[in-house]
Backbone as XML, in Angstrom:
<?xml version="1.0"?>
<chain id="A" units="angstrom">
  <residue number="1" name="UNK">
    <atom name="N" x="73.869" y="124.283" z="111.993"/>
    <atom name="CA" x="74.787" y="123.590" z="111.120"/>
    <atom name="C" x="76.124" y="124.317" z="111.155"/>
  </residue>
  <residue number="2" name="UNK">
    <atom name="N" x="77.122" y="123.375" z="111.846"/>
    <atom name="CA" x="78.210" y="123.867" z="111.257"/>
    <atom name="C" x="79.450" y="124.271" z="110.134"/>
  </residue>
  <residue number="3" name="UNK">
    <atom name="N" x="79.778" y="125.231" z="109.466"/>
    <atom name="CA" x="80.410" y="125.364" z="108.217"/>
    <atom name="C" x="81.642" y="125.393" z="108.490"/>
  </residue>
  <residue number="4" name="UNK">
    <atom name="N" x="82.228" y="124.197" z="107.897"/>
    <atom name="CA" x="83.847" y="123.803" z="107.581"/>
    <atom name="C" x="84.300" y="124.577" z="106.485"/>
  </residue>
  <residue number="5" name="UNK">
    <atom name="N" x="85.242" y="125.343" z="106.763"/>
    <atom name="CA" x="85.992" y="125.669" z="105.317"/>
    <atom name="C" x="86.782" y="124.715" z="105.198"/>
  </residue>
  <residue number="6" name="UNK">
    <atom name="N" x="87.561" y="125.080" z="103.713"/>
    <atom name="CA" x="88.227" y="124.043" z="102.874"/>
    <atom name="C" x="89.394" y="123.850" z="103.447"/>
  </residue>
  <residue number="7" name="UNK">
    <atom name="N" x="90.449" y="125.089" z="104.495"/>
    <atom name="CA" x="91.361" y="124.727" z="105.103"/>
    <atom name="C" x="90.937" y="123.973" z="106.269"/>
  </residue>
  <residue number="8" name="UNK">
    <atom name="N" x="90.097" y="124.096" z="106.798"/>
    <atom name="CA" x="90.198" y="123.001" z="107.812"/>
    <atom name="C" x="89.900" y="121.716" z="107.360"/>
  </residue>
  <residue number="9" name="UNK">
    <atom name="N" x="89.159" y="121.194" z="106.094"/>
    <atom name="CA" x="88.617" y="119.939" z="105.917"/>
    <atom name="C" x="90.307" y="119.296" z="105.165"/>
  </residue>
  <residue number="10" name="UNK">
    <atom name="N" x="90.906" y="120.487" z="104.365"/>
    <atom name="CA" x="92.478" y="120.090" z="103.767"/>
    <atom name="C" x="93.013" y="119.678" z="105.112"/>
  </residue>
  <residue number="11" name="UNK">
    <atom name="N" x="93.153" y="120.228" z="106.305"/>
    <atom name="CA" x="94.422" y="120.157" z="107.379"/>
    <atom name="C" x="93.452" y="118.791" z="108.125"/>
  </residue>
  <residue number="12" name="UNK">
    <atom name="N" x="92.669" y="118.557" z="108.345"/>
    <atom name="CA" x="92.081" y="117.139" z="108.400"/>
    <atom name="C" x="92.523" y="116.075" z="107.837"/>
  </residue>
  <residue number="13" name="UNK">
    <atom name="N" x="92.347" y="116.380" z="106.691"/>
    <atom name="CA" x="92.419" y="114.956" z="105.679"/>
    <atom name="C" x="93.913" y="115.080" z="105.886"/>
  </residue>
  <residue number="14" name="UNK">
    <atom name="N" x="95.056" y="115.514" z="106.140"/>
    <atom name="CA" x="96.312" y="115.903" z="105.822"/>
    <atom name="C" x="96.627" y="115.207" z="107.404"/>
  </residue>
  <residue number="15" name="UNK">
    <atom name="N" x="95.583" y="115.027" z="108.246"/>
    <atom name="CA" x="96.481" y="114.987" z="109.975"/>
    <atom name="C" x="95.603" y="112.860" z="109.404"/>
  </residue>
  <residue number="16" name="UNK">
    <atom name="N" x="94.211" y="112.689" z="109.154"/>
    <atom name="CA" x="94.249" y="111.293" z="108.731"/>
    <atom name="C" x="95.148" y="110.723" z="107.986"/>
  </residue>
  <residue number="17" name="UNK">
    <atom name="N" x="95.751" y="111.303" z="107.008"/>
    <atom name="CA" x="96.369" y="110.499" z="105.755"/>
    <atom name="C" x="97.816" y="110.270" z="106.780"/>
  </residue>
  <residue number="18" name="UNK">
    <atom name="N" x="98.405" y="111.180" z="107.584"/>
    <atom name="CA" x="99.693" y="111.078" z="108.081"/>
    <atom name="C" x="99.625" y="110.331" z="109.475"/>
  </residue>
  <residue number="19" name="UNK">
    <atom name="N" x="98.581" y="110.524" z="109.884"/>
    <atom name="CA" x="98.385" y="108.990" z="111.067"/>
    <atom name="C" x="98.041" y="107.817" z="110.869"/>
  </residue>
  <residue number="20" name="UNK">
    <atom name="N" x="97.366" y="107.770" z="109.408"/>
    <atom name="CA" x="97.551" y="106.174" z="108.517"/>
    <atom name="C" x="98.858" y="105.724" z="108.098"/>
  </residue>
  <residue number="21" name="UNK">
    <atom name="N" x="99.948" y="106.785" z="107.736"/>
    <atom name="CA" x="101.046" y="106.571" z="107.094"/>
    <atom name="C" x="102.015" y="105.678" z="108.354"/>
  </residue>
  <residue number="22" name="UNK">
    <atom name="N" x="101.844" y="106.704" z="109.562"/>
    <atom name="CA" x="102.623" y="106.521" z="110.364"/>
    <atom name="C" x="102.180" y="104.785" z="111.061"/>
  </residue>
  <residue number="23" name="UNK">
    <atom name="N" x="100.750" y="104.565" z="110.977"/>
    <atom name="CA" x="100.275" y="103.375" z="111.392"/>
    <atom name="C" x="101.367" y="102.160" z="110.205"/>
  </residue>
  <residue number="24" name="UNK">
    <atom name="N" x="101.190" y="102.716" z="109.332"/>
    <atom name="CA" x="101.876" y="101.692" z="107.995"/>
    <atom name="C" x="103.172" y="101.386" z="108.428"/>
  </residue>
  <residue number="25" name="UNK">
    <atom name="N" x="104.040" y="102.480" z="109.092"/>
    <atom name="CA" x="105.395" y="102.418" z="109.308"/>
    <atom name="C" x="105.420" y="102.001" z="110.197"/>
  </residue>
  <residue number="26" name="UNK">
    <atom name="N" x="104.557" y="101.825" z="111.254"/>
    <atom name="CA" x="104.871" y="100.983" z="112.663"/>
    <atom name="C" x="104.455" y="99.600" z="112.662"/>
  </residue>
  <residue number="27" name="UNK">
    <atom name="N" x="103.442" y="99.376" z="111.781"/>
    <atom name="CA" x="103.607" y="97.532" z="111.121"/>
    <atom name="C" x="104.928" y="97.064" z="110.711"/>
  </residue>
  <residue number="28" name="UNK">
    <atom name="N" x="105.487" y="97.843" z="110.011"/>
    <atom name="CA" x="106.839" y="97.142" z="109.194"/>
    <atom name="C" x="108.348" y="97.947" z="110.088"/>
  </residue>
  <residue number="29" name="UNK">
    <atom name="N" x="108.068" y="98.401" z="111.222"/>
    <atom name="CA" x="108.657" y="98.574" z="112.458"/>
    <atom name="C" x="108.756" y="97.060" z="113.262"/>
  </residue>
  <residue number="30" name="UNK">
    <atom name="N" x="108.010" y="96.222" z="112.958"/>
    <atom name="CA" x="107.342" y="95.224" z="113.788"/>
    <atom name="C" x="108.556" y="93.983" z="112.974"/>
  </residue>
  <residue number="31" name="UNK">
    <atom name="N" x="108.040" y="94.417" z="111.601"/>
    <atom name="CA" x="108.943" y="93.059" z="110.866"/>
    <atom name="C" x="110.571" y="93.178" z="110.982"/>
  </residue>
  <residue number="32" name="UNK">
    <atom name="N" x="110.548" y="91.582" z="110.819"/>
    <atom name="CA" x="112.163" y="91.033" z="110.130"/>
    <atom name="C" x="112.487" y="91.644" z="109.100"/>
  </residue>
  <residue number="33" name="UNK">
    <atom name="N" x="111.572" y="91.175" z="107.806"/>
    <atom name="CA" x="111.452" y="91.046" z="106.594"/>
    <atom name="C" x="109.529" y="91.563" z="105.946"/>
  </residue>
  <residue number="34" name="UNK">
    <atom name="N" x="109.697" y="92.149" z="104.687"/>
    <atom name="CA" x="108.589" y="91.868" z="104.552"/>
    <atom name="C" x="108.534" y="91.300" z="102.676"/>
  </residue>
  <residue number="35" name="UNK">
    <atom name="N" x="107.811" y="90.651" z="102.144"/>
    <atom name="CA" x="107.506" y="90.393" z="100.649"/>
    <atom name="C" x="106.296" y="91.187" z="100.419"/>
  </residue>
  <residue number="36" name="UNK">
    <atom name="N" x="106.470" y="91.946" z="99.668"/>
    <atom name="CA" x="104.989" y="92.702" z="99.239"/>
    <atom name="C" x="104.685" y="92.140" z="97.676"/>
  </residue>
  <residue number="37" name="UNK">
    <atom name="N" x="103.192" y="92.128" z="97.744"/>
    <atom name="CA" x="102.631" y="91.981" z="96.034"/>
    <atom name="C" x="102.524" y="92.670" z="95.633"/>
  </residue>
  <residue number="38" name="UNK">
    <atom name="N" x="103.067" y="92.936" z="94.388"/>
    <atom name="CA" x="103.463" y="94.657" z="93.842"/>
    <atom name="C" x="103.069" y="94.054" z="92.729"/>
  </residue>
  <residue number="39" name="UNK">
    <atom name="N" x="101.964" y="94.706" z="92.588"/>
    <atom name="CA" x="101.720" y="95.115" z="90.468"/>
    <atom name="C" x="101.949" y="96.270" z="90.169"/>
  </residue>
  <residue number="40" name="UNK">
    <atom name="N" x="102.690" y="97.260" z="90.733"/>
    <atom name="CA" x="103.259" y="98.815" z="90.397"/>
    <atom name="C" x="101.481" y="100.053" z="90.119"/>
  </residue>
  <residue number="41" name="UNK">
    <atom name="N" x="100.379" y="99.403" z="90.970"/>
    <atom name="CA" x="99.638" y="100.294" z="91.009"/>
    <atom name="C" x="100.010" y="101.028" z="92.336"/>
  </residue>
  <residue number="42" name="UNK">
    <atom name="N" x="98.980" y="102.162" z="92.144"/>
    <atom name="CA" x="99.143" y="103.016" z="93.259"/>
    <atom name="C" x="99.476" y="102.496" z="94.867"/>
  </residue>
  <residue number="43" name="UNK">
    <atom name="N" x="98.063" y="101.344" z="95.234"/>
    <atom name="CA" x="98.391" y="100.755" z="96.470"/>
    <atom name="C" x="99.385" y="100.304" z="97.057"/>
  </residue>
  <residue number="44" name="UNK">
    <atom name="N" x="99.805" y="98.923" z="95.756"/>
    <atom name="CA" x="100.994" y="98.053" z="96.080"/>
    <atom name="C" x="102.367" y="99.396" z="95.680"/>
  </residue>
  <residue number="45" name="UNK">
    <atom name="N" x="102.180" y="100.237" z="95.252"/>
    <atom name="CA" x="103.531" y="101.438" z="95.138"/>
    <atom name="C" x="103.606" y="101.994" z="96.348"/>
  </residue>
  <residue number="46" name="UNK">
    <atom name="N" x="102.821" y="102.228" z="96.990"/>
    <atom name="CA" x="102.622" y="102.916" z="98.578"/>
    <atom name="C" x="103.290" y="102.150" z="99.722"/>
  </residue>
  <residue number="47" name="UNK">
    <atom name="N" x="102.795" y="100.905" z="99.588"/>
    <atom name="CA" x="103.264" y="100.014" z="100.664"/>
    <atom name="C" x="104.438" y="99.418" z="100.368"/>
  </residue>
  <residue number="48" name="UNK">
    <atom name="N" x="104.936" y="99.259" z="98.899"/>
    <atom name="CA" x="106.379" y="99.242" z="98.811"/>
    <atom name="C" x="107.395" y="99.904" z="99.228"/>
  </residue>
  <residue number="49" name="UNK">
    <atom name="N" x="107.054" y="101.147" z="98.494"/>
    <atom name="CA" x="107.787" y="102.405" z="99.054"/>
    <atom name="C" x="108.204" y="102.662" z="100.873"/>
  </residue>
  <residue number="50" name="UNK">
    <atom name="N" x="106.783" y="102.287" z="101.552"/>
    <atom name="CA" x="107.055" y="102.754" z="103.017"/>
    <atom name="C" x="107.654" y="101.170" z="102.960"/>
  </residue>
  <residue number="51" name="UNK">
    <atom name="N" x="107.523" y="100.252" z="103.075"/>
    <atom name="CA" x="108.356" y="99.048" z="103.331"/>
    <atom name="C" x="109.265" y="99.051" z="103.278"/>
  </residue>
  <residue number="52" name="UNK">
    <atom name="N" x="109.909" y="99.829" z="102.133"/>
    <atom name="CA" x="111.121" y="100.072" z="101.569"/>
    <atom name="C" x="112.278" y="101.071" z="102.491"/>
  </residue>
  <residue number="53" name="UNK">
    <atom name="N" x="111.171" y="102.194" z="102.977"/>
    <atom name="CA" x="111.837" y="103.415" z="103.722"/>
    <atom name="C" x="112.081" y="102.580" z="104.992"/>
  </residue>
  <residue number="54" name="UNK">
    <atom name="N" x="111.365" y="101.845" z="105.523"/>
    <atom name="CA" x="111.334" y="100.929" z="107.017"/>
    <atom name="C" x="112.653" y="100.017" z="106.817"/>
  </residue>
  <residue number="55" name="UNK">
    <atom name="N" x="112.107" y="99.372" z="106.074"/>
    <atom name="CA" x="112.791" y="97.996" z="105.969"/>
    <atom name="C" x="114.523" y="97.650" z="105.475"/>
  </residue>
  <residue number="56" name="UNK">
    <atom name="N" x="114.641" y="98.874" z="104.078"/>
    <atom name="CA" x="115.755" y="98.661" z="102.941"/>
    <atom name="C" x="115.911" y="97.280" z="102.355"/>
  </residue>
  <residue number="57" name="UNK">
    <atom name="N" x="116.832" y="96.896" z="102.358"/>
    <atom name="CA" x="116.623" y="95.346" z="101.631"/>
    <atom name="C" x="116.531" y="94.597" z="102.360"/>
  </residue>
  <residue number="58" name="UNK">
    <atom name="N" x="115.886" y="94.245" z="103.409"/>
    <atom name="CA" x="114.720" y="93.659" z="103.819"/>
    <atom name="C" x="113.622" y="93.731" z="103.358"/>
  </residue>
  <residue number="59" name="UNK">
    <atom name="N" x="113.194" y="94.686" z="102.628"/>
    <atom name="CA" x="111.738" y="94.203" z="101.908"/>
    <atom name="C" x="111.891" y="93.919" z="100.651"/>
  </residue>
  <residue number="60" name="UNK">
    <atom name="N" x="111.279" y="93.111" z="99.730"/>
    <atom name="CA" x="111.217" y="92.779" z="98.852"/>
    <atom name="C" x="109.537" y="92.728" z="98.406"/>
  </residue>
  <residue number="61" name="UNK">
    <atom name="N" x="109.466" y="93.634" z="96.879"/>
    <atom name="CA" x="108.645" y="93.413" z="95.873"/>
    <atom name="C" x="108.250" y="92.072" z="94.702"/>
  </residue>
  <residue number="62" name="UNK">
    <atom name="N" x="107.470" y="91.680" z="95.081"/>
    <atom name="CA" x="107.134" y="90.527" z="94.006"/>
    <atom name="C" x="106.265" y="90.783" z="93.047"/>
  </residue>
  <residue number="63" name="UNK">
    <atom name="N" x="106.277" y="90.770" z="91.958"/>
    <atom name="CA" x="105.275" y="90.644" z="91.015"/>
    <atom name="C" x="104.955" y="89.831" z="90.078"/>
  </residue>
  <residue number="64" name="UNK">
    <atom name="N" x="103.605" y="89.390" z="89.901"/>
    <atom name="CA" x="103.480" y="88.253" z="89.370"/>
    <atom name="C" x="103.189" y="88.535" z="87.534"/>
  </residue>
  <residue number="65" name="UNK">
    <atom name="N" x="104.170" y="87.832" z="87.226"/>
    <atom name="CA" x="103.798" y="87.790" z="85.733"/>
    <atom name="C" x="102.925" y="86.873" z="84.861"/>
  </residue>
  <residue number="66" name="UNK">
    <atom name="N" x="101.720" y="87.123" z="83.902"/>
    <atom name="CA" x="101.162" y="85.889" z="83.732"/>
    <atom name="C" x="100.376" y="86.781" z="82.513"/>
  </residue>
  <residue number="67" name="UNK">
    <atom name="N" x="99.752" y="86.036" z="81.736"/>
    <atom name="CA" x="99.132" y="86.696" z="80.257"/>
    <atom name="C" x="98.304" y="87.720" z="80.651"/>
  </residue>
  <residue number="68" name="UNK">
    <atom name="N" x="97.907" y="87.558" z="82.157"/>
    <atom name="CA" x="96.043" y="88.771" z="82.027"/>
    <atom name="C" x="96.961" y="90.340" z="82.495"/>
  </residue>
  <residue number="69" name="UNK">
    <atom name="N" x="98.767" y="90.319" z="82.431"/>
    <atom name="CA" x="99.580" y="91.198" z="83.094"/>
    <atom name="C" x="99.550" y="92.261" z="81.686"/>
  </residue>
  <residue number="70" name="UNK">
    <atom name="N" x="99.587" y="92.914" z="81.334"/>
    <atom name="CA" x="100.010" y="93.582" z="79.561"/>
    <atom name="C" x="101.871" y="93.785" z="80.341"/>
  </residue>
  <residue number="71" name="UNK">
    <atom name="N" x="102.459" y="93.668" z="79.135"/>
    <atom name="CA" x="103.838" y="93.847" z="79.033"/>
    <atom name="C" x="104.424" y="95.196" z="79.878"/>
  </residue>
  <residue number="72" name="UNK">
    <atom name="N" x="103.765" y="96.046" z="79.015"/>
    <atom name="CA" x="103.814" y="97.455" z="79.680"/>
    <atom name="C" x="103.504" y="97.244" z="80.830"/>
  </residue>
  <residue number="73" name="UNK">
    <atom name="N" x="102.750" y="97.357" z="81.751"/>
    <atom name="CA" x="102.143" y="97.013" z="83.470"/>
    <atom name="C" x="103.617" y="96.576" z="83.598"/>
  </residue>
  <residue number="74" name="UNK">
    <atom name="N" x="103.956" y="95.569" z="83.514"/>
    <atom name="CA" x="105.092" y="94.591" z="84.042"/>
    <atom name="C" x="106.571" y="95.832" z="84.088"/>
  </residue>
  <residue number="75" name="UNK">
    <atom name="N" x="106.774" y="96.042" z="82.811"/>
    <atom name="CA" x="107.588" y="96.875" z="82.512"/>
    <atom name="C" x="107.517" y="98.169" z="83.656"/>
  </residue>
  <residue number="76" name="UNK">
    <atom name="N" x="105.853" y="99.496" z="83.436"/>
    <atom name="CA" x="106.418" y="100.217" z="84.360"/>
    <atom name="C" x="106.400" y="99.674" z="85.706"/>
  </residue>
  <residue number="77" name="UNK">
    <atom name="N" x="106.352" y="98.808" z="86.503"/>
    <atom name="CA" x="106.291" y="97.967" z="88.038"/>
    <atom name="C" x="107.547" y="97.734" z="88.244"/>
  </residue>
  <residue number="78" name="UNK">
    <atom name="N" x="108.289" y="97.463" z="87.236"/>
    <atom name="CA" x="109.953" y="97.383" z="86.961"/>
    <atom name="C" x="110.528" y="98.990" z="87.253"/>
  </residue>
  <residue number="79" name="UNK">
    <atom name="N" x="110.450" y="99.674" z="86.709"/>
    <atom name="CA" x="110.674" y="101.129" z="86.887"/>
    <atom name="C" x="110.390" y="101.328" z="87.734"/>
  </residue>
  <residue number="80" name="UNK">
    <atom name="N" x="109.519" y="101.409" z="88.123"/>
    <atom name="CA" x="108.897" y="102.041" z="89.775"/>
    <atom name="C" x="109.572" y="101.643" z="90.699"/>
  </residue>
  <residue number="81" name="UNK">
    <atom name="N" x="109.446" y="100.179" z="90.765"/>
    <atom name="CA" x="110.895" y="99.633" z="91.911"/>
    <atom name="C" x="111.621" y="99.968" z="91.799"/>
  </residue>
  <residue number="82" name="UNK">
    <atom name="N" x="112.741" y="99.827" z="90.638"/>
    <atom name="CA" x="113.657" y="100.589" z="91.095"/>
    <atom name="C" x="113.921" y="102.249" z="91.002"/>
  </residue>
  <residue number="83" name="UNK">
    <atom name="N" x="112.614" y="103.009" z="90.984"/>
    <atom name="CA" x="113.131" y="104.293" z="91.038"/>
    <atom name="C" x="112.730" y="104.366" z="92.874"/>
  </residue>
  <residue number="84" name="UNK">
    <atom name="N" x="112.263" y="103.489" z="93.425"/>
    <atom name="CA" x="111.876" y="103.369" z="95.080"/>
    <atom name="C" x="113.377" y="102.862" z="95.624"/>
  </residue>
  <residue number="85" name="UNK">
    <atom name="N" x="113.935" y="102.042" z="94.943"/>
    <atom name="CA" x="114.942" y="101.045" z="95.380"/>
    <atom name="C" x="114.699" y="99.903" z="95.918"/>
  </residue>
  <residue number="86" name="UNK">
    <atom name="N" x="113.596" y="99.498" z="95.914"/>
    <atom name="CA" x="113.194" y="98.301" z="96.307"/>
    <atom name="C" x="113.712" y="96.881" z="95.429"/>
  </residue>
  <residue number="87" name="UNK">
    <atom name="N" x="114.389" y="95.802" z="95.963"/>
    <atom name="CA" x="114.638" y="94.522" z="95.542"/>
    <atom name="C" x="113.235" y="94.234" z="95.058"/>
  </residue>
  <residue number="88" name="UNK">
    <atom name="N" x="113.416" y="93.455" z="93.434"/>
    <atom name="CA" x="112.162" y="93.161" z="92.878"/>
    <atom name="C" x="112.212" y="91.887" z="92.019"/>
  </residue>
  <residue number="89" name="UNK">
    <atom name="N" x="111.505" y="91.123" z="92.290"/>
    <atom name="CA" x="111.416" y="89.665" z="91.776"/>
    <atom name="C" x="110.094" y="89.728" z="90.698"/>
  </residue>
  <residue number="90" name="UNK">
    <atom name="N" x="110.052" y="88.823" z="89.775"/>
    <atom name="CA" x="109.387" y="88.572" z="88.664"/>
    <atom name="C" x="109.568" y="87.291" z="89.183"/>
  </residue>
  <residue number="91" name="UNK">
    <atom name="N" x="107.854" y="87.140" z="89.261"/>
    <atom name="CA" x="107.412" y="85.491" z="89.465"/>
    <atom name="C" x="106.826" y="85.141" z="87.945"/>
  </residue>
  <residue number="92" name="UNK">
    <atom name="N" x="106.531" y="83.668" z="87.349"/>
    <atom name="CA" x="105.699" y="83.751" z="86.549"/>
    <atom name="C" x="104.515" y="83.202" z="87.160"/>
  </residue>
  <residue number="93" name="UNK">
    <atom name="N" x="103.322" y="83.040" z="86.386"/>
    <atom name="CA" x="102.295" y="82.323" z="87.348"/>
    <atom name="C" x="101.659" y="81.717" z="86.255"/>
  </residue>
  <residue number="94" name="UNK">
    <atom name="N" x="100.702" y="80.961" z="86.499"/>
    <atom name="CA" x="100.352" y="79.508" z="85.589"/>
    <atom name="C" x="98.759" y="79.888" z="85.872"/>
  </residue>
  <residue number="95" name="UNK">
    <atom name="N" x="98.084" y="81.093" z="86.232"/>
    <atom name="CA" x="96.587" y="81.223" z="86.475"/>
    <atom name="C" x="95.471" y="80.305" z="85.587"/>
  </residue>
  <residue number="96" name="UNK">
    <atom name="N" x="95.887" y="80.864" z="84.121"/>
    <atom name="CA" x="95.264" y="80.731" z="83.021"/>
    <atom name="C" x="95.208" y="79.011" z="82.966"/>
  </residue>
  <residue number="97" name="UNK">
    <atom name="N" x="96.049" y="78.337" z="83.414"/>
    <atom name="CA" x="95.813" y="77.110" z="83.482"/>
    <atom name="C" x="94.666" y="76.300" z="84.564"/>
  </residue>
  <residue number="98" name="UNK">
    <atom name="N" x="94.249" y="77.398" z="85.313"/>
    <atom name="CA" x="92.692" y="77.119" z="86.530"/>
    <atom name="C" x="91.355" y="77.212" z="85.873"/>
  </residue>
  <residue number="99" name="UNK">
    <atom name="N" x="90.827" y="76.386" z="85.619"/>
    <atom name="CA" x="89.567" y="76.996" z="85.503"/>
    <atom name="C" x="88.752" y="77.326" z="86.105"/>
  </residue>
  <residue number="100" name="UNK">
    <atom name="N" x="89.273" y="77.059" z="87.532"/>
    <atom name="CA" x="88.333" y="77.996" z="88.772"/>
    <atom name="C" x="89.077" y="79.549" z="88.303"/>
  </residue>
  <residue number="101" name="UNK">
    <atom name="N" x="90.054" y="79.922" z="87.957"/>
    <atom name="CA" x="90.006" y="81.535" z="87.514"/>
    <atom name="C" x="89.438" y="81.631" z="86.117"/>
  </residue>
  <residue number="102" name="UNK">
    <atom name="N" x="89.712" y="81.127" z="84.947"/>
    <atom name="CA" x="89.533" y="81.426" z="83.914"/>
    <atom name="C" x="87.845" y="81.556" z="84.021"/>
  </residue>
  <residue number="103" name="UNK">
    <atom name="N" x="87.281" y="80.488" z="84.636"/>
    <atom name="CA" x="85.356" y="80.709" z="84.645"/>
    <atom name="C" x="85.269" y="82.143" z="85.065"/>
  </residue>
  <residue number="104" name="UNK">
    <atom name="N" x="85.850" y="82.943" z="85.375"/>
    <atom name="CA" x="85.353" y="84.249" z="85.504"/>
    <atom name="C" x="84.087" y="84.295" z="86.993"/>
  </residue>
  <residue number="105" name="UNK">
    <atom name="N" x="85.010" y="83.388" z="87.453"/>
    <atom name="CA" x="83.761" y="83.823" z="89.199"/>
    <atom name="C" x="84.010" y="85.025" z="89.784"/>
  </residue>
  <residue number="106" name="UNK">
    <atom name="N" x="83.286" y="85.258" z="90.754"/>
    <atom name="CA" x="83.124" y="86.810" z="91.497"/>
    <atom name="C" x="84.521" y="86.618" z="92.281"/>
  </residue>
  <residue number="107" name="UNK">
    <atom name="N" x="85.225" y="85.419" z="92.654"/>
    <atom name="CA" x="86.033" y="85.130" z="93.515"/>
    <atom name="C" x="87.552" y="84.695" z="92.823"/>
  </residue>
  <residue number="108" name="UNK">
    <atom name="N" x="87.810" y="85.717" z="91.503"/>
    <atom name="CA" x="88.475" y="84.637" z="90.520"/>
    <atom name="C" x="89.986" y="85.691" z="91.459"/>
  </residue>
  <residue number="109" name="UNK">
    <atom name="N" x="89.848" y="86.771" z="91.621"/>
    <atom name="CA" x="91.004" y="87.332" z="92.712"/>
    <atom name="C" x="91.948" y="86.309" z="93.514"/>
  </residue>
  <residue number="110" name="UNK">
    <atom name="N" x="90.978" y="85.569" z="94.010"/>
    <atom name="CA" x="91.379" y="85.089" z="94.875"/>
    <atom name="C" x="92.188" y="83.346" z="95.035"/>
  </residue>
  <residue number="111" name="UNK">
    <atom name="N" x="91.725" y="82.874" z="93.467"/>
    <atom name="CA" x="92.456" y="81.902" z="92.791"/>
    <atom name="C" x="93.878" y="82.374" z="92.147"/>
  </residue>
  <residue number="112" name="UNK">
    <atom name="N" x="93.906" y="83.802" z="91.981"/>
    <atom name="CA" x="95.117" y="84.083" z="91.631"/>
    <atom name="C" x="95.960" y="84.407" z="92.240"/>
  </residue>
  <residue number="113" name="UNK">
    <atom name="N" x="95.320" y="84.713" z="93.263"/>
    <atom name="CA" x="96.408" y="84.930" z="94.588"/>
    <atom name="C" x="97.035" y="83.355" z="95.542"/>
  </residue>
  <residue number="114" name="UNK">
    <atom name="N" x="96.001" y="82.836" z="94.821"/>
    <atom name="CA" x="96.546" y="81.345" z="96.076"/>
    <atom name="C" x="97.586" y="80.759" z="95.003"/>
  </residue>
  <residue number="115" name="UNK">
    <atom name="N" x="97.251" y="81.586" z="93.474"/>
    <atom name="CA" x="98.854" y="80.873" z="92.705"/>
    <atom name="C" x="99.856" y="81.297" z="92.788"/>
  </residue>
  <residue number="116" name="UNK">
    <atom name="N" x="99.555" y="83.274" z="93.491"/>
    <atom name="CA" x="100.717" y="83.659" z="93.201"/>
    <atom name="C" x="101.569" y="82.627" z="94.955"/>
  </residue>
  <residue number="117" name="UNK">
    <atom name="N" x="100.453" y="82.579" z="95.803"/>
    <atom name="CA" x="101.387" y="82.248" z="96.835"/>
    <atom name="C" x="101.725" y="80.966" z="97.108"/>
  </residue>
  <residue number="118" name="UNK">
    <atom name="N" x="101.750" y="80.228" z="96.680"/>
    <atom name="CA" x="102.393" y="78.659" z="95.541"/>
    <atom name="C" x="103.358" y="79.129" z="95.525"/>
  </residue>
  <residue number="119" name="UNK">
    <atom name="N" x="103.437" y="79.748" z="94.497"/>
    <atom name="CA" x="104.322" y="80.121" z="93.734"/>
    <atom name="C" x="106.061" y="81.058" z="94.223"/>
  </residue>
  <residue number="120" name="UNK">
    <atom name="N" x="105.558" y="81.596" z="95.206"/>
    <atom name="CA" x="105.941" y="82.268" z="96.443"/>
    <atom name="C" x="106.753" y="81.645" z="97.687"/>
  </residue>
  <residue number="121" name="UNK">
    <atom name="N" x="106.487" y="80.156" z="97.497"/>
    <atom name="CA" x="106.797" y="79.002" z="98.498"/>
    <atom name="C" x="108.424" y="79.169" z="98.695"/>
  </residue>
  <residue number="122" name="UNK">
    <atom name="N" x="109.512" y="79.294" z="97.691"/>
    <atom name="CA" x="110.486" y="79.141" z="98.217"/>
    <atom name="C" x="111.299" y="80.551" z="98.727"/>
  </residue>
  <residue number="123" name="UNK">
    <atom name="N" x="110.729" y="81.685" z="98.320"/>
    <atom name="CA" x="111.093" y="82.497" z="99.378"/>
    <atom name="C" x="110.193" y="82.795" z="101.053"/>
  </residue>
  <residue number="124" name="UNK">
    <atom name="N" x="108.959" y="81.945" z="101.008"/>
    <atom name="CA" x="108.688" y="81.918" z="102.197"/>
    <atom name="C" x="109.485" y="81.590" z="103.079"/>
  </residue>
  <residue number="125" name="UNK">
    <atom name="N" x="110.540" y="80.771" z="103.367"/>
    <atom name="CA" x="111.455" y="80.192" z="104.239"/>
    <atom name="C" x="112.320" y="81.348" z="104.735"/>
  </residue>
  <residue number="126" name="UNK">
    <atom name="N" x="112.466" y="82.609" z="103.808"/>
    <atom name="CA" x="113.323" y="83.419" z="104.311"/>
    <atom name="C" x="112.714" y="85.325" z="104.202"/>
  </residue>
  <residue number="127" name="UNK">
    <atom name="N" x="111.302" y="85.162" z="104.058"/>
    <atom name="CA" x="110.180" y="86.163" z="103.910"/>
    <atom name="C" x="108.691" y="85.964" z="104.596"/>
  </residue>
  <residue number="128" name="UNK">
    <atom name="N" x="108.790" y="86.681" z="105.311"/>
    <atom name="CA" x="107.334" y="87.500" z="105.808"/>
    <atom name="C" x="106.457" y="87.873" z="104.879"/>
  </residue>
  <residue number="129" name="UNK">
    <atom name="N" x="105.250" y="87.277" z="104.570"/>
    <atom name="CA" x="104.742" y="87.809" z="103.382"/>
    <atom name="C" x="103.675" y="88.595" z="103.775"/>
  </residue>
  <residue number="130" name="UNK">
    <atom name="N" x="103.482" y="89.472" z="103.400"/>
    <atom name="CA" x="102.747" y="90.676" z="103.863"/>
    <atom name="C" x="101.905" y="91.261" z="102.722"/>
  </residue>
  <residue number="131" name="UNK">
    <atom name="N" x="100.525" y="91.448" z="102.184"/>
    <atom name="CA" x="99.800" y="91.832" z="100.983"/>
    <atom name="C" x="98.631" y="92.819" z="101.470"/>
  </residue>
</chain>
């Protein structure tokens, strides 16, 4: 059995995380434009951010506003963009009016996403939407 110490398993995870990063930056190397879905969690903050470093205002943050959002969420997603500098749009969205989401199915994600991208329709004409 071989024994890894902790610097080598740190300088590992440190050479994966920075050849994922760099994979991220050579997708949005690729784009025109990109629209990201940003609810200001960690994920959608990551891929904003590098979108952001790639792109500048060419990328744009969307976030969808709608009752299941709390105020606060909305609010810090607002902050965050712009402490990234990212262009940031406030959609509203009409979910709560589905009752394929409101029934609470295993798949209700995915009714909210086909509203946010409805909803999304008139900057498609001039955005890459990317999630």
């Amino acid at each position: 059995m071989e024994f890894i110490g902790c610097g080598t398993i740190w300088a590992r995870l440190e050479m994966m995380l920075t050849e994922k990063l760099e994979q991220l930056k050579a997708l949005f190397l690729e784009m025109e434009r990109a629209m990201i879905a940003y609810s200001g969690g960690v994920d959608s903050t990551l891929v904003a951010k590098v979108a952001y470093d790639v792109l500048g205002d060419r990328a744009l943050a969307v976030t969808a506003m709608s009752p299941s959002l709390l105020s606060e969420e909305l609010e810090d997603a607002s902050i965050q963009a712009a402490t990234i500098g990212i262009p940031h749009q406030i959609i509203s969205t009409h979910e709560m009016e589905n009752p394929n989401y409101t029934s609470n199915p295993v798949n209700r994600c995915y009714f909210a996403k086909v509203n946010c991208t409805t909803l999304s329709n008139p900057w498609r004409l001039n955005w890459v939407i990317h999630t």
